[in-house]
C-alpha positions, -999 to 999 in steps of 0.1 A, spaced: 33 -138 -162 24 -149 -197 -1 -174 -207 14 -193 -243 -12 -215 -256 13 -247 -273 5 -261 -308 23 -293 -310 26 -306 -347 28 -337 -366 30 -322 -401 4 -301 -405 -18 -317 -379 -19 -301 -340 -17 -327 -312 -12 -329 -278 12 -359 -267 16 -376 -230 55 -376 -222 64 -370 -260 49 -406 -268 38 -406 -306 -2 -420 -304 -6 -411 -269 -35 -381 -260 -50 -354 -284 -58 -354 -320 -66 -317 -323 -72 -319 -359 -56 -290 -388 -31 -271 -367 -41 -239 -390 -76 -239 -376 -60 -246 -344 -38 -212 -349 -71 -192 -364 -87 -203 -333 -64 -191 -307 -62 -160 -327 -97 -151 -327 -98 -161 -289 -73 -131 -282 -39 -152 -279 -14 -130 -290 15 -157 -290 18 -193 -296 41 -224 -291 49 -243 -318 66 -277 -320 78 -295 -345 75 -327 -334 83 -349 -369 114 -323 -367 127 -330 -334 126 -362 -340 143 -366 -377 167 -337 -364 158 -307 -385 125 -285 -390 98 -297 -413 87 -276 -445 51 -273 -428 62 -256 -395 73 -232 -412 45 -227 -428 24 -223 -397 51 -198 -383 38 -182 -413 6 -181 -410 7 -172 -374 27 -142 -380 -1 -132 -405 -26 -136 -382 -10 -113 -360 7 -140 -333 41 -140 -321 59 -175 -322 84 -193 -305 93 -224 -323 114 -258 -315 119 -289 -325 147 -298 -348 167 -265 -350 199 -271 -348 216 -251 -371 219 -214 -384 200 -221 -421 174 -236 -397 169 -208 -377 173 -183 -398 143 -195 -416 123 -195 -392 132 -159 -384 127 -147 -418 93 -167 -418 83 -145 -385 93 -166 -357 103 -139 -328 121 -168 -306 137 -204 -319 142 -232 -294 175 -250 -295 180 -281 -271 204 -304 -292 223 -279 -306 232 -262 -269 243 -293 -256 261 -308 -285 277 -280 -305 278 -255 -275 305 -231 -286 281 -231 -327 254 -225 -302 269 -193 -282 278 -180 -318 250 -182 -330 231 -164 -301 249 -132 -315 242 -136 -348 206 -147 -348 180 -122 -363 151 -134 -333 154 -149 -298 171 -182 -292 158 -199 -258 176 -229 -243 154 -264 -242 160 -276 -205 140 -311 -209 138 -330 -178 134 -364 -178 141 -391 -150 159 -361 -133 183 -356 -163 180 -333 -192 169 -350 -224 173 -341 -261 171 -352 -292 133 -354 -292 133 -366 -257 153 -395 -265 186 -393 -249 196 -384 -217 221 -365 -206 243 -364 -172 231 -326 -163 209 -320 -140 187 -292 -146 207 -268 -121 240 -281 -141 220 -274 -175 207 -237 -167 243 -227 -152 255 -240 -184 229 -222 -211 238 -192 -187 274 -196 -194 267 -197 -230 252 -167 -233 216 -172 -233 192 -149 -219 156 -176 -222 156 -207 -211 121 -233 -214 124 -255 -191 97 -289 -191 89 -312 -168 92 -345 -193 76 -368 -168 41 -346 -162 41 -334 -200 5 -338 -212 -6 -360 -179 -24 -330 -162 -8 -342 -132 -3 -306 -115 30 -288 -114 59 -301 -99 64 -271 -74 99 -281 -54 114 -288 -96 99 -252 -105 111 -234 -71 145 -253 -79 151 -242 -116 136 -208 -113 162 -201 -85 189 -215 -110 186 -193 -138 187 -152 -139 172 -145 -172 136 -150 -184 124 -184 -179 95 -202 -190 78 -235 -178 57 -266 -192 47 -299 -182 17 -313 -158 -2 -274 -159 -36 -290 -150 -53 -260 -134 -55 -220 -127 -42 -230 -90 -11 -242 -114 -6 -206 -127 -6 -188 -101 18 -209 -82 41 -206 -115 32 -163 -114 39 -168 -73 76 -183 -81 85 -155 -109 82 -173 -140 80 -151 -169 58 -176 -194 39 -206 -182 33 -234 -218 1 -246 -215 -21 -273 -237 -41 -303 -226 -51 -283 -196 -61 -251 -225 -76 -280 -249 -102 -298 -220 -111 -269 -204 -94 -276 -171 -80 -238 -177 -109 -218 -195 -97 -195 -222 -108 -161 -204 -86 -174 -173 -53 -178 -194 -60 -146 -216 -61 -127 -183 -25 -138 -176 -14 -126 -208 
């Protein structure tokens, strides 16, 4: 199992939220020193969310400048927030983005969504929010009827072959991991499948390793120190 450090962004500043909530948790400060850190740390991939973009519904100008620079620094990136169409995500790809994370557009535009898993030049991975026991999108906002068995059956259907799934409830809380929801979804889904939310500890990876996760997203628990740096790299 991978260890993907997440660089959450409001423009071009890197935060880490509690449960999505604008003003809640870390002010990181310039999200490019955040990236040059990582890099010179040894991570070798990075999460990036556009959070002004999954909330207005399409990819800010800065994130992809940070794909950008990560890809110059030598990092690979997954990227989400706002992406729901294929000028969006080609851009990112051309930028140097090696996966795009589509929640939104899976959910409302399915049949654009399977198309444009086959004509994508990088990765597209399915956003499985969970929230109150239903998946969310649109930044978080709106619920859907699916649970997250329902959601990853579905993804599956569509053709995807990566699906991140997070725990909306225990995102940025460092409340633990939720391990009867991760046994649940990783049972649900054949392809490669990668987790977030409530990580608080190294007990959290190795359960996550234990349960055959592929990636575990990890950031307030990277950002205090509650995971140290040399423990996550060793994951990588």
């Amino acid at each position: 199992m991978r260890v993907v450090p997440s660089v959450d962004v409001e423009g071009l500043i890197a935060v880490k939220r509690v449960r999505g909530e604008r003003g809640t948790g870390l002010k990181l400060g310039p999200a490019t020193v955040v990236l040059e850190d990582l890099a010179s740390r040894g991570f070798t991939k990075v999460h990036i969310v556009d959070l002004r973009g999954a909330e207005r519904g399409s990819p800010t100008r800065q994130v992809l400048q940070l794909i950008n620079l990560a890809a110059r620094l030598g990092i690979e990136v997954r990227v989400g927030g706002g992406f729901r169409d294929e000028a969006h995500v080609n851009a990112a790809c051309e930028k140097g983005a090696v996966e795009v994370v589509v929640g939104s557009l899976w959910i409302l535009e399915p049949l654009k969504a399977a198309r444009l898993i086959e004509s994508s030049p990088c990765r597209l991975v399915a956003a499985i929010d969970i929230r109150n026991g239903r998946v969310a999108y649109s930044g978080w906002k709106t619920l859907s009827g699916m649970s997250p068995v329902e959601a990853l059956k579905r993804v599956e259907s569509l053709g995807f072959k990566s699906a991140l799934v997070t725990d909306v409830d225990s995102e940025g809380t460092l409340s633990g991991v939720n391990i009867g929801f991760a046994e649940t979804v990783r049972r649900s889904f054949e392809g490669r499948l990668y987790y977030a939310g409530g990580i608080a500890s190294p007990r959290d990876l190795d359960i996550l390793e234990s349960l055959g996760y592929d990636e575990a997203v990890v950031g307030m628990a990277l950002y205090t120190g509650r995971i140290p740096v040399e423990v996550a790299l060793a994951y990588a």
